[in-house]
C-alpha positions in Angstrom: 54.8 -46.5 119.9 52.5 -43.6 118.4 54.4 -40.7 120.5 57.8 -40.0 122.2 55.7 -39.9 125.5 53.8 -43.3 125.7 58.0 -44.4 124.8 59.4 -43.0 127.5 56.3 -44.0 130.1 56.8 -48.1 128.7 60.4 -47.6 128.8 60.4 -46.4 132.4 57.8 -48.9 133.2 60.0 -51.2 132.3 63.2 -50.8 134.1 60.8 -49.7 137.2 59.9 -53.0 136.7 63.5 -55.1 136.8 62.8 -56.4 133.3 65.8 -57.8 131.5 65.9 -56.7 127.7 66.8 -58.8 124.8 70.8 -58.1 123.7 70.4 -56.3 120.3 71.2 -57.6 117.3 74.6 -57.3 116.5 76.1 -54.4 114.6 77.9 -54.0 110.9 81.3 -54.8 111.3 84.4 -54.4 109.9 87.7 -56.4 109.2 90.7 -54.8 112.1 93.6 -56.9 112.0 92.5 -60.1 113.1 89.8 -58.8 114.7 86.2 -57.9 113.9 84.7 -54.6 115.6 81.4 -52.6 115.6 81.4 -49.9 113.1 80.5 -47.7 116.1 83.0 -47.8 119.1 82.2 -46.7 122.6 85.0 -44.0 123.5 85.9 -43.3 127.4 86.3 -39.0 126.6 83.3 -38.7 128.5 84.1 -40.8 131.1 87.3 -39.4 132.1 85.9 -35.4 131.6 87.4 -34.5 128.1 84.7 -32.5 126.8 87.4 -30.4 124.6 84.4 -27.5 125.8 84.7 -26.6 129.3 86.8 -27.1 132.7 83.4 -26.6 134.3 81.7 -29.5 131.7 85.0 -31.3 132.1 84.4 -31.9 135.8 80.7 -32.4 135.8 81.6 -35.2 133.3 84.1 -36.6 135.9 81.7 -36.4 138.8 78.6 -38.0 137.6 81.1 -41.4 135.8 81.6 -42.5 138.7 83.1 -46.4 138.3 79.7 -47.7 138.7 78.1 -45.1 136.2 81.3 -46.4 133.4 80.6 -49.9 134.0 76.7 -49.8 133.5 77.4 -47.3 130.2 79.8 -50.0 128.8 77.2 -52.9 129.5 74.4 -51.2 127.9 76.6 -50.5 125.0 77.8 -54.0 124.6 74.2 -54.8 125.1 73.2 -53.4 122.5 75.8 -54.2 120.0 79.1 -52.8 120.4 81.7 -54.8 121.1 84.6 -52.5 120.9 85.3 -49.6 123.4 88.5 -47.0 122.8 90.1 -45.5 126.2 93.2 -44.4 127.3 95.6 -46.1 130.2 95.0 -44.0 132.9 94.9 -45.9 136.3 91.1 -45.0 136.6 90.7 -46.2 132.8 92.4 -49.5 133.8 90.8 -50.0 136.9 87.2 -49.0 135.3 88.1 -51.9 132.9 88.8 -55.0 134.8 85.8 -53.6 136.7 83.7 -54.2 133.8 85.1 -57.5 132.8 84.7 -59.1 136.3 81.4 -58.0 135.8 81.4 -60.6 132.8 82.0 -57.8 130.0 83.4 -58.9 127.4 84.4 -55.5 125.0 87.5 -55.5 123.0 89.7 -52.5 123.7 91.9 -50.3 121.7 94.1 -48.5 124.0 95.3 -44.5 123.7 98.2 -44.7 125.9 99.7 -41.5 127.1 102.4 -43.1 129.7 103.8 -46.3 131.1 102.8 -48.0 127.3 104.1 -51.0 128.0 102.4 -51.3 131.9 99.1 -50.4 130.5 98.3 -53.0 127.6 99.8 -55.5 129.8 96.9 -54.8 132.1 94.0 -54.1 129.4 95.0 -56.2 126.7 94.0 -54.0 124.0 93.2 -55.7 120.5 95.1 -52.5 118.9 97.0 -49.2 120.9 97.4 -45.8 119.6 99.9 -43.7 121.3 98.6 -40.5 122.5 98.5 -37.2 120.2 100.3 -35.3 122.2 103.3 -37.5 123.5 104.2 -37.5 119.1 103.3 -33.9 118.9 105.7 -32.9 121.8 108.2 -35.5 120.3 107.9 -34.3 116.9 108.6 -30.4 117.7 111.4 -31.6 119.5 112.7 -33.6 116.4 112.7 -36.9 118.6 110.1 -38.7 116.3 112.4 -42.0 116.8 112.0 -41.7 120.1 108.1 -42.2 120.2 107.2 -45.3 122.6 106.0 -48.1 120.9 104.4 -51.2 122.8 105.8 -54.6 121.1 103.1 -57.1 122.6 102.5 -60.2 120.8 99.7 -59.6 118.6 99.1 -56.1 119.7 99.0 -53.4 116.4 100.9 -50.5 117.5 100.8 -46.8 115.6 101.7 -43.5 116.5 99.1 -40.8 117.1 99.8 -37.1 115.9 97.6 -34.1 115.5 100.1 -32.1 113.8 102.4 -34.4 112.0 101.6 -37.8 110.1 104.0 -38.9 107.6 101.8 -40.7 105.0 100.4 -37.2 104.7 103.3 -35.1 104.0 103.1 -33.4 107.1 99.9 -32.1 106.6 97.9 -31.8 110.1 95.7 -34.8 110.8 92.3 -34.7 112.7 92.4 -37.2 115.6 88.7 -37.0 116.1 89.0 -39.3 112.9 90.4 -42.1 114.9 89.2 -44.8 113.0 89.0 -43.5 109.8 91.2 -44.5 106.9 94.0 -43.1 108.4 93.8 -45.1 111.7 95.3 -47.6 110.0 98.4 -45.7 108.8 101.9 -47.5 110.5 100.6 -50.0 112.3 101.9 -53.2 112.2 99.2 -56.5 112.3 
């Protein structure tokens, strides 16, 4: 294509048309555990309206991904490549999921789990689950860090998530929009 219009006019001519694309070539990988996932990972922030902007972006976000709009975004991402998608274990989260993999989906899932830890990667058998930010941070002010849930699946890693607090740092504040950085990898047990 020459310009960014004649694009968009054979790309819309094309799924005016019904025409089924080719599945991309597969992404770079790398080495999780025992599992292999896309360098890039589909996260569910959007999704769920966590624009860490706006209440008023924040709901937008939740009105237009609707289950139907989540389930198409996570085809077209497996699609074209990605076979890894991090969400939390909301009951919409959940219920978007099995959606999609009735649908034939197919993503592997690692799992930020807020509540009911156990519940929740029984239902989404995550690959890999990372224990929400804030349930460690509130744990960890409240000197209760032995207390932090932990889900003991067979085969599922487990790790505990902390904005303020890690201890392979020293206690130096963490960024979680780092998920799977290096220090994703810190505690958890393959």
């Amino acid at each position: 294509m020459s310009t960014r219009r004649q694009f968009i006019q054979v790309s819309a001519g094309i799924a005016a048309a019904g025409v089924p694309l080719a599945a991309a070539t597969p992404l770079p990988t790398v080495r999780f555990g025992q599992h292999e996932i896309t360098r890039l990972v589909i996260g569910s922030n959007p999704f769920y309206g966590y624009s860490h902007s706006s209440g008023a972006l924040d709901r937008h976000m939740r009105e237009w991904n609707t289950p139907e709009n989540v389930c198409a975004a996570l085809r077209e991402a497996e699609r074209n490549g990605i076979n890894t998608y991090q969400t939390n274990g909301s009951e919409r989260a959940i219920g978007d999921l099995r959606l999609h993999r009735e649908r034939g989906g197919n993503l592997q899932v690692i799992a930020l789990i807020k509540e009911k830890p156990e519940e929740a990667a029984a239902m989404m058998r995550p690959i890999a689950v990372s224990h929400h930010g804030e349930v460690t941070d509130a744990l960890f002010r409240q000197q209760k860090m032995d207390d932090s849930p932990r889900v003991y699946q067979a085969g599922t890693p487990d790790r505990r998530a902390g904005r303020r607090f890690h201890p392979q740092t020293g206690g130096r504040r963490v960024h979680r929009g780092a998920r799977l950085g290096p220090g994703f990898l810190h505690g958890m047990r393959v």
